[in-house]
VOVOLO-470979 format. One record per residue: residue number from 1; residue in one letter; x, y, z negated of N, C-alpha, C in turn. Coordinates in steps of 0.2 Angstrom, whole numbers, plus 5000, padded with zeros to 4 digits. Example, Ala and Ser with C-alpha at 12.3 -4.5 7.8 and 13.67 -1.06 7.14 Angstrom:
2
(1 A (5066 4972 4961) (5062 4978 4961) (5066 4984 4961))
(2 S (5064 4989 4965) (5068 4995 4964) (5064 5000 4961))
This chain:
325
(1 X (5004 4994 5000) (5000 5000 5000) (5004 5006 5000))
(2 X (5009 5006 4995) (5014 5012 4994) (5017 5013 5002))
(3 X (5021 5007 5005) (5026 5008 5011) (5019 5011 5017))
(4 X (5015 5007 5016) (5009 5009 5020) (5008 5017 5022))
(5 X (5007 5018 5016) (5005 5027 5015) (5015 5031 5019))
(6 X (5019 5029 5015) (5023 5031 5016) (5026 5032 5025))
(7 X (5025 5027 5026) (5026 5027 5034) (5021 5032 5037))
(8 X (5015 5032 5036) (5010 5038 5037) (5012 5045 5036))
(9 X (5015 5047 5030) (5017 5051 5028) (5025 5054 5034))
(10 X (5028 5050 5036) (5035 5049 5040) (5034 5052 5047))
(11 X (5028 5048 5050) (5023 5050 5056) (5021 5056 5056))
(12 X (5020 5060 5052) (5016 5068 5050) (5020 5072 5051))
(13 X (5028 5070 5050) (5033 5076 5049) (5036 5078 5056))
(14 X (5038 5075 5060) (5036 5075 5067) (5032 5077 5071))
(15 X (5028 5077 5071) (5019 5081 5074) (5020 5088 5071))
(16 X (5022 5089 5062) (5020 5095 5059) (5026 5103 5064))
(17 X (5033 5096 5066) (5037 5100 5065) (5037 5103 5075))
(18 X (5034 5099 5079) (5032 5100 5087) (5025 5107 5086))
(19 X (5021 5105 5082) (5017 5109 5083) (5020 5114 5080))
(20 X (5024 5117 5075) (5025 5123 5074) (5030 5128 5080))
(21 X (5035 5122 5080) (5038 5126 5087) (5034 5126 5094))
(22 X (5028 5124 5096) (5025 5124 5101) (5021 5132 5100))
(23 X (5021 5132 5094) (5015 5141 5090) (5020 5144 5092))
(24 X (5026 5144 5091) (5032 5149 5091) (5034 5150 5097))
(25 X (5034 5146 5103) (5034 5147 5109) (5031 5151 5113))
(26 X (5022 5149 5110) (5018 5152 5114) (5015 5160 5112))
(27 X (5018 5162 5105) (5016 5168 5102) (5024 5171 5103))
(28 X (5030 5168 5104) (5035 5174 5104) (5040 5175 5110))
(29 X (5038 5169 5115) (5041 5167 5120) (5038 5169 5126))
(30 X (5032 5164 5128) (5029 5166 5132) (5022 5175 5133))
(31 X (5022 5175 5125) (5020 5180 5125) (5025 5188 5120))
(32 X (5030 5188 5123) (5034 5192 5117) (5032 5197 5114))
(33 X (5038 5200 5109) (5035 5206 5105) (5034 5210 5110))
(34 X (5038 5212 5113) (5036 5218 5118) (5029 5219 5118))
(35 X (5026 5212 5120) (5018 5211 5123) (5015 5213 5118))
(36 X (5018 5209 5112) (5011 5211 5106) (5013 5217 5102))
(37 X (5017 5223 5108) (5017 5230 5103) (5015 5233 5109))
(38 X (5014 5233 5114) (5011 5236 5120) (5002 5235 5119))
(39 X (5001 5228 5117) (4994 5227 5116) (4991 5231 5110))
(40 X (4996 5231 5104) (4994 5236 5100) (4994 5244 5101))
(41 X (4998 5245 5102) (4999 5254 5103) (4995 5257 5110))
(42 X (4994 5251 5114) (4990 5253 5120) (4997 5253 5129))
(43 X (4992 5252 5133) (4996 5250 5137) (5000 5257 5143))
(44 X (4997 5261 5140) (4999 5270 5143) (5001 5273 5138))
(45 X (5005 5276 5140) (5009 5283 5136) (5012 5278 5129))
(46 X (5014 5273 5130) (5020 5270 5126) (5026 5272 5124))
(47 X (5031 5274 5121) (5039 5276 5123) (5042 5269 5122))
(48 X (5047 5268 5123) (5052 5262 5121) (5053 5264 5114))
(49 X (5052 5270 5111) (5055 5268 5105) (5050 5268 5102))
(50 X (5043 5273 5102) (5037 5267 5098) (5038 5259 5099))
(51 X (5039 5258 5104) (5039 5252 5104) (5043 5246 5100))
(52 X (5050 5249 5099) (5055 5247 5094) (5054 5249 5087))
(53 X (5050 5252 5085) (5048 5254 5080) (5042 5252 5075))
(54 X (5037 5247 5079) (5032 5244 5080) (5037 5239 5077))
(55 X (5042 5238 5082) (5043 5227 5082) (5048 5230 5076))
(56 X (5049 5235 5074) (5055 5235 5068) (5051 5235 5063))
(57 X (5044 5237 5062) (5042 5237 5054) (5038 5230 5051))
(58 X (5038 5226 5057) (5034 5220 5056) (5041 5214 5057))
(59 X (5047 5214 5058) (5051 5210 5060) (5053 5207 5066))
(60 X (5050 5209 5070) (5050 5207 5076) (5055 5210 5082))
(61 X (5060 5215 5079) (5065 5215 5083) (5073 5211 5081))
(62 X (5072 5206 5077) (5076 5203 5078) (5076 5199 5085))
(63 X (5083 5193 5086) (5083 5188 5087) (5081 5185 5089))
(64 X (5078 5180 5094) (5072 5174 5092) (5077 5169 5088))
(65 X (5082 5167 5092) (5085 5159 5087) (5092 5161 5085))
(66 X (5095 5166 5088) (5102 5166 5084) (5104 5175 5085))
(67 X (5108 5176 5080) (5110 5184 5080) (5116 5182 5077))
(68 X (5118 5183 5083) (5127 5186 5084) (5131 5192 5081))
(69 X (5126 5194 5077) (5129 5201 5074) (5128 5201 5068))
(70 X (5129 5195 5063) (5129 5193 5058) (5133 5187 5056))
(71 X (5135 5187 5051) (5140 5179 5049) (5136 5174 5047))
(72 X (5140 5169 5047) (5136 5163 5043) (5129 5160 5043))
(73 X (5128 5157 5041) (5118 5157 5038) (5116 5162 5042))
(74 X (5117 5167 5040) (5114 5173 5041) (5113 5173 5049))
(75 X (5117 5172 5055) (5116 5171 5063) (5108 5167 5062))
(76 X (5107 5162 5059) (5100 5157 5060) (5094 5162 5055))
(77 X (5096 5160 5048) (5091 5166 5045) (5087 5172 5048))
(78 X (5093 5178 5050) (5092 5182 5052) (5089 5184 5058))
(79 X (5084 5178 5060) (5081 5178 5068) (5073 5177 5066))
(80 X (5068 5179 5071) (5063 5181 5071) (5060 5171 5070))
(81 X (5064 5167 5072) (5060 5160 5073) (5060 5155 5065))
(82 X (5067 5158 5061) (5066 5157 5053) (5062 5159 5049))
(83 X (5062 5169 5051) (5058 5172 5046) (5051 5171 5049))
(84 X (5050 5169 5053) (5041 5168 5056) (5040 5160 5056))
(85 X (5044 5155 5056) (5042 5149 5058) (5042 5144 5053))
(86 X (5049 5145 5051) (5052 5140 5046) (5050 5141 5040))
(87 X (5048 5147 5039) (5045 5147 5032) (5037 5146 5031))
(88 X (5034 5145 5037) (5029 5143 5037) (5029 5135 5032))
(89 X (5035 5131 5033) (5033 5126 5031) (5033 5125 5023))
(90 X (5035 5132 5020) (5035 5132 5013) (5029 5134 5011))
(91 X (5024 5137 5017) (5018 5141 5017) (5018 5147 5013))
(92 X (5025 5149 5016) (5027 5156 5017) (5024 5160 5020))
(93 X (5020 5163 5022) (5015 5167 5028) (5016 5174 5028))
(94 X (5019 5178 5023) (5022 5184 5024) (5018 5189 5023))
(95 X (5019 5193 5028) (5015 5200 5028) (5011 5200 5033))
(96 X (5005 5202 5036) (5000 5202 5042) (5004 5208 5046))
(97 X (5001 5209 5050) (5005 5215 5055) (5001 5220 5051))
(98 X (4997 5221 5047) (4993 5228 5045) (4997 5227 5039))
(99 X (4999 5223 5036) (5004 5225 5031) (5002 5222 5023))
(100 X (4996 5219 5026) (4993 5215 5020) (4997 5207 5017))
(101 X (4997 5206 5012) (4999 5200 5009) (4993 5193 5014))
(102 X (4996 5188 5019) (4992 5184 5017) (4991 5177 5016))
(103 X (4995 5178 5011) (4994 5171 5006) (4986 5172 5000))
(104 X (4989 5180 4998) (4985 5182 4995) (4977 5181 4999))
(105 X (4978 5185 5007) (4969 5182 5008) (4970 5176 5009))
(106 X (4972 5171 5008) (4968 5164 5010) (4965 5164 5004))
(107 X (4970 5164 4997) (4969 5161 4993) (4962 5165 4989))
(108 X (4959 5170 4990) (4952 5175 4990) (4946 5172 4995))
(109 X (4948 5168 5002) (4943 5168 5006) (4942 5162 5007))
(110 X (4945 5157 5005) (4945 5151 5006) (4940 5148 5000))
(111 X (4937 5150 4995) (4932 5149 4992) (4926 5149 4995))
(112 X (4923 5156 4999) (4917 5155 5001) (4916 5149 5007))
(113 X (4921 5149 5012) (4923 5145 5014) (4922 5137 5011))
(114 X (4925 5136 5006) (4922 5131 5002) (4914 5128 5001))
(115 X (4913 5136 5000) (4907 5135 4996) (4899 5131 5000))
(116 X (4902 5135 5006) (4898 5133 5012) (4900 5126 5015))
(117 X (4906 5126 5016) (4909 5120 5018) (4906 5111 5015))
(118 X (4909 5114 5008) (4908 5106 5006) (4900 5104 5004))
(119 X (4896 5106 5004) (4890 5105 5002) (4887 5103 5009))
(120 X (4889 5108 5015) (4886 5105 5022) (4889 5099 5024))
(121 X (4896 5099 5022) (4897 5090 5021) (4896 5084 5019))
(122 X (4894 5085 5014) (4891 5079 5008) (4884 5078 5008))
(123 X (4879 5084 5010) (4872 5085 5010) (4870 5080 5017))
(124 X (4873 5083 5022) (4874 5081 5028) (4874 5075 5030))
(125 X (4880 5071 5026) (4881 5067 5028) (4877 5061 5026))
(126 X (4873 5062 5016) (4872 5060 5016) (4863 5059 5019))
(127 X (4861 5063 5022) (4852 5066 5027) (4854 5061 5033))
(128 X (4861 5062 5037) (4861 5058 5044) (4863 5051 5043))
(129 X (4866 5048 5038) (4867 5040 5038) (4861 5037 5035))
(130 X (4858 5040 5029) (4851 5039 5028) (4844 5037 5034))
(131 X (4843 5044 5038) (4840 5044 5045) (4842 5038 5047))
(132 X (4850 5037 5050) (4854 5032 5055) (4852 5025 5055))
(133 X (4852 5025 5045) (4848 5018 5044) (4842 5016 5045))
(134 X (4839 5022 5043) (4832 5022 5043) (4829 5017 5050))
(135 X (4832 5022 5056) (4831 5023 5062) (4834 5013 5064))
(136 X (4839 5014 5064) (4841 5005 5063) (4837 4998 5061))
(137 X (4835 5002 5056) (4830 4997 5050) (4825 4995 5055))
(138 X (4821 5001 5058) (4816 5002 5063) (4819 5001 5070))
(139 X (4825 4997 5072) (4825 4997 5078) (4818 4992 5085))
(140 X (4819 4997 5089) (4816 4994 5095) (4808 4997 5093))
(141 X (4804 4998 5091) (4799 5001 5089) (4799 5009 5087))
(142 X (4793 5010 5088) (4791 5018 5092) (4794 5024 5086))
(143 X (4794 5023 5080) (4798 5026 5075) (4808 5025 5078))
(144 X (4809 5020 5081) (4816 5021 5083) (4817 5026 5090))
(145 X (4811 5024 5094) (4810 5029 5101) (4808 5035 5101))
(146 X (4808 5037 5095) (4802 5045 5095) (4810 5049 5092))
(147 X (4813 5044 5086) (4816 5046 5081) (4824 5047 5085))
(148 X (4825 5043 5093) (4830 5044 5098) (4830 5054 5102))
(149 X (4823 5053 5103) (4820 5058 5107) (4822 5065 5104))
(150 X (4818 5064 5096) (4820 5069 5094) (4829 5070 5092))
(151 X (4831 5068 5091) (4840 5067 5089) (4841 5071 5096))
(152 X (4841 5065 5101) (4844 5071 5107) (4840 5079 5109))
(153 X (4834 5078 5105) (4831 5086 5109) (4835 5093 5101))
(154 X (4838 5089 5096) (4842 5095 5092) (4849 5094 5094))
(155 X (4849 5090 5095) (4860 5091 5096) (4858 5095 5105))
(156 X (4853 5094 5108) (4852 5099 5113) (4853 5106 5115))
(157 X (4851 5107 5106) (4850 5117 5106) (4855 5120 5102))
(158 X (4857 5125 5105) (4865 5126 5103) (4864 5130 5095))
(159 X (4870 5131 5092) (4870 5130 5085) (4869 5137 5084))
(160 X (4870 5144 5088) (4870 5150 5089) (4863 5150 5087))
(161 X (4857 5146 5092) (4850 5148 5091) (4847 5146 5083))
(162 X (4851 5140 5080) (4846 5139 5074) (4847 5146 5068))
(163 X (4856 5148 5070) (4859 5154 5067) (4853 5158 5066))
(164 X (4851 5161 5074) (4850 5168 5075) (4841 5166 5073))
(165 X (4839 5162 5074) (4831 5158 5071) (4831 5159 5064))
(166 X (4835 5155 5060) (4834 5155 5053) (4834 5160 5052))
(167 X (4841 5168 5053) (4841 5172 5051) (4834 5178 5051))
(168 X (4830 5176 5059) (4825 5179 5059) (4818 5177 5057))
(169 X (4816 5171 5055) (4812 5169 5051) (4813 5165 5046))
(170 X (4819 5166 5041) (4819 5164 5034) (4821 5171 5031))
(171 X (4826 5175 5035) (4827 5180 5032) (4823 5185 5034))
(172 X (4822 5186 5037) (4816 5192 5040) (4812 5193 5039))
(173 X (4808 5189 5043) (4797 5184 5043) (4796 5184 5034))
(174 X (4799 5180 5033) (4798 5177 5026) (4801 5180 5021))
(175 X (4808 5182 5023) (4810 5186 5019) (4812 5181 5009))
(176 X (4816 5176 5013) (4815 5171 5006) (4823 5173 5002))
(177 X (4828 5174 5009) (4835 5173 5005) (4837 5178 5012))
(178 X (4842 5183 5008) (4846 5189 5014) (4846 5186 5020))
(179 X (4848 5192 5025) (4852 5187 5033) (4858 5187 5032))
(180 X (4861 5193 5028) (4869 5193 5029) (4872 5193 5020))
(181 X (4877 5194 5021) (4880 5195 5014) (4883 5189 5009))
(182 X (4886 5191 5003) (4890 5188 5000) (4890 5192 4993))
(183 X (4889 5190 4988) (4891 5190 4981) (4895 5185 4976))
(184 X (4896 5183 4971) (4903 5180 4966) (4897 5176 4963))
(185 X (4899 5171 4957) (4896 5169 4954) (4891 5165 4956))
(186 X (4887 5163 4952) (4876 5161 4956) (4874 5165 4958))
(187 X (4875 5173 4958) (4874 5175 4965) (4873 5176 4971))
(188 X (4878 5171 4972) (4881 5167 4980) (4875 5163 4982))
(189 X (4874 5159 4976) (4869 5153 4980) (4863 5158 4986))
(190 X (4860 5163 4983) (4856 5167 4987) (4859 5167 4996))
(191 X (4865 5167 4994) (4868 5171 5003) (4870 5164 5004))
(192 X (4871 5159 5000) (4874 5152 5006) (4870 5148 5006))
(193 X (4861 5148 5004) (4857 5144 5005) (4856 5141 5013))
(194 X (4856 5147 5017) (4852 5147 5021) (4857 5146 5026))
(195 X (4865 5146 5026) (4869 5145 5030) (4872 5136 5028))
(196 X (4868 5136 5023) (4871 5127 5021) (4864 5123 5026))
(197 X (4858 5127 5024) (4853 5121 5029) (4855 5122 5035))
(198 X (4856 5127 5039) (4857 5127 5046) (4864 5123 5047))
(199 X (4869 5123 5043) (4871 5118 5046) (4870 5112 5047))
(200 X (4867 5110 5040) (4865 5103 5039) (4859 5101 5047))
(201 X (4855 5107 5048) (4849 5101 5054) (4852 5105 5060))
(202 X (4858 5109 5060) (4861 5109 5067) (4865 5104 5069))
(203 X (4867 5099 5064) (4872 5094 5064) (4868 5086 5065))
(204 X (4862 5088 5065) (4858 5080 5060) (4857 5076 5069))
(205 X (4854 5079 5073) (4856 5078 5080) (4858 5073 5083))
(206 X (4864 5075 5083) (4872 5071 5085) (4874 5067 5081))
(207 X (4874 5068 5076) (4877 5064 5068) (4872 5058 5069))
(208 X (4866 5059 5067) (4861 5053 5067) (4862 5048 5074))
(209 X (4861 5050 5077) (4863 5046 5083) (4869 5041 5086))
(210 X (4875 5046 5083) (4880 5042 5082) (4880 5036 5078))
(211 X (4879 5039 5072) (4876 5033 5065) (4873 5027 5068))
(212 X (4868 5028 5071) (4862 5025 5072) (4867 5017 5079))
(213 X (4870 5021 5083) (4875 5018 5087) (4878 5012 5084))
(214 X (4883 5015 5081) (4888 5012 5076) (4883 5007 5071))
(215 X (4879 5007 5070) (4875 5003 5064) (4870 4997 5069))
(216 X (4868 5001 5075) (4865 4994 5080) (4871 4988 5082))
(217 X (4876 4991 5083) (4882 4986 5086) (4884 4983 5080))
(218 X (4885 4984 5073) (4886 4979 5069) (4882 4973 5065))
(219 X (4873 4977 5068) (4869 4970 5066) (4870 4966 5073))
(220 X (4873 4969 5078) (4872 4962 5082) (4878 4957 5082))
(221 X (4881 4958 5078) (4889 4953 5074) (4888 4948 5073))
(222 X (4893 4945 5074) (4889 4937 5071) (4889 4935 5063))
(223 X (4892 4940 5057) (4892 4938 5051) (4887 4940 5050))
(224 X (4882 4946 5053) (4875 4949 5050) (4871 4942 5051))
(225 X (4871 4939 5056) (4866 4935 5059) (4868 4929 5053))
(226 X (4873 4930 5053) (4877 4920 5048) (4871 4924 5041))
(227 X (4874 4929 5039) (4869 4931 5031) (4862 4932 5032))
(228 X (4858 4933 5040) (4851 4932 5039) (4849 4926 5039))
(229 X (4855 4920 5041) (4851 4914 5043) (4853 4912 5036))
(230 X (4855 4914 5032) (4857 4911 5023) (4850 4912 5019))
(231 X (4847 4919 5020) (4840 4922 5019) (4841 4926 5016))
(232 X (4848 4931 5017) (4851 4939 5016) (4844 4942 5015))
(233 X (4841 4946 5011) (4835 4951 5013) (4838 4957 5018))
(234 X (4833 4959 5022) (4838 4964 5027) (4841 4970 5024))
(235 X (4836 4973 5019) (4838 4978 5014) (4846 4977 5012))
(236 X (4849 4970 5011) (4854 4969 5007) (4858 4967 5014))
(237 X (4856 4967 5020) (4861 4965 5026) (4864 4972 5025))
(238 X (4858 4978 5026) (4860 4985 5030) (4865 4987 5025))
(239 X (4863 4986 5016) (4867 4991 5015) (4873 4988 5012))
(240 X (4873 4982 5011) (4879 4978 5009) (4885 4976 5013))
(241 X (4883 4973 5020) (4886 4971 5027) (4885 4978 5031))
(242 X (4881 4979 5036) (4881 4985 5041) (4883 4990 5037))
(243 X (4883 4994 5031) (4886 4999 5032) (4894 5000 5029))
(244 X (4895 4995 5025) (4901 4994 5024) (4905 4993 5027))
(245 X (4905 4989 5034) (4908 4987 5039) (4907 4994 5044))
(246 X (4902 4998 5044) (4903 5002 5048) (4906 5010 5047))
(247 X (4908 5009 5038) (4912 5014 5037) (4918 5019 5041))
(248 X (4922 5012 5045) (4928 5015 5047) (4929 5019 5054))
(249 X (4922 5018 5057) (4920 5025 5061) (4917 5031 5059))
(250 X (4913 5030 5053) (4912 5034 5051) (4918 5039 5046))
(251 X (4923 5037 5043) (4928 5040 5042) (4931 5042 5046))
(252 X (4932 5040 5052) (4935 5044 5058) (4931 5050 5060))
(253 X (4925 5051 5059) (4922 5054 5064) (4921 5062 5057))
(254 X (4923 5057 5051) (4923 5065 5045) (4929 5067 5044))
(255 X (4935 5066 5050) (4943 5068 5049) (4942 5074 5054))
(256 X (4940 5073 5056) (4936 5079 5060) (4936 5087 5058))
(257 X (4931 5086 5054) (4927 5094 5050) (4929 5092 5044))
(258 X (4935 5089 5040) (4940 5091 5036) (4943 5096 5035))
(259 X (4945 5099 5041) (4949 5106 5040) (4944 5111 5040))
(260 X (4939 5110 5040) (4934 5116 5041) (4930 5118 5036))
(261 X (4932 5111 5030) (4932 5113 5023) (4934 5118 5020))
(262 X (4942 5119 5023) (4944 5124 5019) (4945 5131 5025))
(263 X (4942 5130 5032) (4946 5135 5037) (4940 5137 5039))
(264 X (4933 5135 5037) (4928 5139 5039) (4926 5137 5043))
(265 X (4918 5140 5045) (4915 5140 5051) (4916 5146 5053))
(266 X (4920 5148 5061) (4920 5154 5064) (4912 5157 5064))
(267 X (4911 5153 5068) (4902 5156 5070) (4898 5159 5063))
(268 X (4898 5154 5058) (4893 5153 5052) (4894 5160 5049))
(269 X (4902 5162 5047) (4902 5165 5042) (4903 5172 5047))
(270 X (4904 5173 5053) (4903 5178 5056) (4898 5180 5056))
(271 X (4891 5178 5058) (4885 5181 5059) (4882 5181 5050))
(272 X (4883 5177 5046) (4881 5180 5040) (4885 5184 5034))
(273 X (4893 5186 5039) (4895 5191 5035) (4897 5188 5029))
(274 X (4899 5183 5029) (4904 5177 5023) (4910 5180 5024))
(275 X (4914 5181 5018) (4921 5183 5020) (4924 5176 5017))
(276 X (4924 5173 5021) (4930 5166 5022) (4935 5166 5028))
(277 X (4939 5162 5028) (4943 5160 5032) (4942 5161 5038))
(278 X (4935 5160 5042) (4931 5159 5048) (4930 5167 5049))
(279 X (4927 5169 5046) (4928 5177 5048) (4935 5177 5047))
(280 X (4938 5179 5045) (4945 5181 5043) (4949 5182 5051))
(281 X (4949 5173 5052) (4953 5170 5059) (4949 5178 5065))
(282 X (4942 5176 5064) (4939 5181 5070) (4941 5186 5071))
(283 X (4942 5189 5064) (4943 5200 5063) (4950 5199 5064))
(284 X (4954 5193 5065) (4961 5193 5065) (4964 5193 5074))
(285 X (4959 5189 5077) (4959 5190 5083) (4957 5196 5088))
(286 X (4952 5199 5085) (4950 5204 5086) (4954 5212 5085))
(287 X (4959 5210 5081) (4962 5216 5078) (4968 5214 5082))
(288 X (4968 5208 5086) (4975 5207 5088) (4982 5208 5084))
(289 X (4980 5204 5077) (4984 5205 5071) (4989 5196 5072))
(290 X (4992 5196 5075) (4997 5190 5078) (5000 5186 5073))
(291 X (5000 5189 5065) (5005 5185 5061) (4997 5181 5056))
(292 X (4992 5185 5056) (4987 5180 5053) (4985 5176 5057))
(293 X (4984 5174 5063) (4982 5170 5068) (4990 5165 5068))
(294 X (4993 5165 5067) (5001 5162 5069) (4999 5158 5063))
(295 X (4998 5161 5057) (4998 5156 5051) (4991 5152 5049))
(296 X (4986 5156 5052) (4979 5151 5051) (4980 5142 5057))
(297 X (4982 5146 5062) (4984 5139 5068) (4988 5136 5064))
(298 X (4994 5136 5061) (4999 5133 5058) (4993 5131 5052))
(299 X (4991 5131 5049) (4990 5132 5042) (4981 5126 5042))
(300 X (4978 5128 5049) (4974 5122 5052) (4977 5115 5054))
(301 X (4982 5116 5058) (4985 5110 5060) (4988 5105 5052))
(302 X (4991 5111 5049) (4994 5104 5042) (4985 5104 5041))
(303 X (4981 5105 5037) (4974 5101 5037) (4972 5098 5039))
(304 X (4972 5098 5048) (4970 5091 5051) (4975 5085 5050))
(305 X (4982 5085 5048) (4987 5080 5049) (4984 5079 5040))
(306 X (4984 5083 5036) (4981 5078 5029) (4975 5074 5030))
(307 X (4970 5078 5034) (4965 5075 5034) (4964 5068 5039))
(308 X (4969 5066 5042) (4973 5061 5046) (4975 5057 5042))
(309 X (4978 5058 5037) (4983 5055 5031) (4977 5052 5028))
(310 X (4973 5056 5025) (4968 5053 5019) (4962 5048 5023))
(311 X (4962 5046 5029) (4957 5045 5032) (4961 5037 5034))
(312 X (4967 5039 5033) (4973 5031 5034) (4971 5028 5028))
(313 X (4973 5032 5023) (4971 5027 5015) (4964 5027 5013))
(314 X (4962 5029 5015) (4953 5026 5017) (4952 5020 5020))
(315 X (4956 5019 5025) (4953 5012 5029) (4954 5007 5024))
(316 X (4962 5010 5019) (4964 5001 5017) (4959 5002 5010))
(317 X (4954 5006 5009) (4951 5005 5004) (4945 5000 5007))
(318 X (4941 5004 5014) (4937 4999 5016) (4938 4994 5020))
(319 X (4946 4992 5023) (4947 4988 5024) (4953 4983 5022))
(320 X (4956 4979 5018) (4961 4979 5015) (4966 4977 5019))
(321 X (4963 4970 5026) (4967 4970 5032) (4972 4975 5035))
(322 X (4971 4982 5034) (4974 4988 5038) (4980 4988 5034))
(323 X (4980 4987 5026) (4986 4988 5024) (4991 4983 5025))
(324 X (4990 4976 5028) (4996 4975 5031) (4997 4975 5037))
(325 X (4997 4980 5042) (4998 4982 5047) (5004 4989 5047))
């Protein structure tokens, strides 16, 4: 189990250390500072020395990988690809180009982020394997046909309309919880009520359906069939056999929107005005602020690779076969 995990863990470091220079590439190379000082200041009435004085107060007139005009260490250090790259991996993230700490905002906006995040996962998850079953239990019959029907007519309708829907007849019409905003404490519940359901039956759709997949194909197995002919009751097939055998897709399919736990929904927290991570990345984009986006992408990517990591030591829980492999 230990050397299992540990080779896992070995496999990550390589991946972690491509995609960081692949970020550094594309944000200092292919798009140089020049670019992202010209973008900022505008692309008329420039001088060269605005422009040197721009990449001087955020670091970006060094270097990129070696300076010659210093000794030692100091030639690598002293380069724009150490002090923007390398320290990434201490989850050093620096100063924003506005001059803000952000380490500091992650560690402020990653809360509400949470707050929305985990509850639309857990709640979620457990509404569409429920359904999945249900729907299973009932296959081949008009409750499986009606209940096929409707899954494909919600994963049909994009996530933006149930947004701007709820926003206008739960917060508007009805007037039950705000459209937008954010407060601390139980406070909050009021403003992430209505952004946890909407994700929850924006997602029940596609979720269910898949479920449903994944859960037909394992009654047609031959151990399900070995435990009906014993006189398994089906109740004890589905949730003892089928879905415990069908865990390890579905682990797979929730390595997914693990990072989104902690990096937000762009959409979600945009239109209702959440300051989390998802807003943050947007107003960072928007503001063509280069060093917050440089570290949310970095900072995404190690998320997905834990959530890859934790999704490996899952399988030998559900499966204990995996850990001798």
């Amino acid at each position: 189990m230990i050397s299992y995990i540990i080779r896992r863990v070995l496999y990550a470091i390589p991946i972690l250390i491509g995609i960081n220079v692949i970020t550094f590439l594309l944000f200092f190379v292919v798009n140089s500072p020049d670019d992202m000082a010209m973008s900022q200041l505008g692309q008329k009435y420039t001088t060269e020395q605005q422009i040197e004085d721009w990449k001087r107060e955020r670091g970006y007139h060094l270097p990129l990988f070696h300076n010659p005009s210093v000794t030692g260490m100091a030639q690598l250090q002293e380069t724009i690809f150490y002090q923007k790259s390398v320290r990434l991996f201490v989850f050093d993230f620096g100063s924003s180009d506005s001059g803000r700490d952000i380490s500091y905002d992650i560690s402020q906006r990653m809360w509400p982020s949470l707050a929305i995040a985990i509850p639309n996962l857990l709640v979620g998850l457990l509404v569409t394997i429920s359904f999945a079953l249900l729907i299973a239990f009932f296959r081949a019959t008009y409750i499986d046909y009606w209940s096929v029907i409707i899954c494909v007519a919600l994963m049909s309708i994009s996530t933006l309309f149930y947004i701007i829907g709820g926003q206008f007849v739960v917060g508007k019409l009805m007037r039950i919880v705000p459209i937008s905003g954010y407060d601390i404490g139980l406070e909050a519940i009021k403003f992430l009520l209505l952004p946890v359901i909407i994700g929850i039956i924006s997602g029940i759709g596609a979720s269910t359906r898949w479920y449903r997949t994944i859960f037909l194909e394992e009654m047609n197995k031959d151990y399900v069939r070995t435990a009906r002919s014993k006189g398994v009751s089906e109740t004890r097939v589905m949730f003892a056999h089928v879905l415990r055998n069908a865990m390890i897709p579905i682990l797979t399919g929730v390595v997914v929107v693990l990072p989104l736990l902690f990096m937000g929904s762009l959409l979600t927290e945009n239109f209702f005005g959440i300051p989390g991570l998802g807003s943050y990345t947007i107003d960072a984009i928007n503001r063509q602020d280069f060093a917050i986006v440089r570290s949310m992408v970095y900072l995404g990517s190690v998320l997905y690779i834990i959530g890859l990591l934790l999704t490996d030591i899952s399988y030998t829980l559900v499966d204990p076969r995996i850990r001798l492999s």
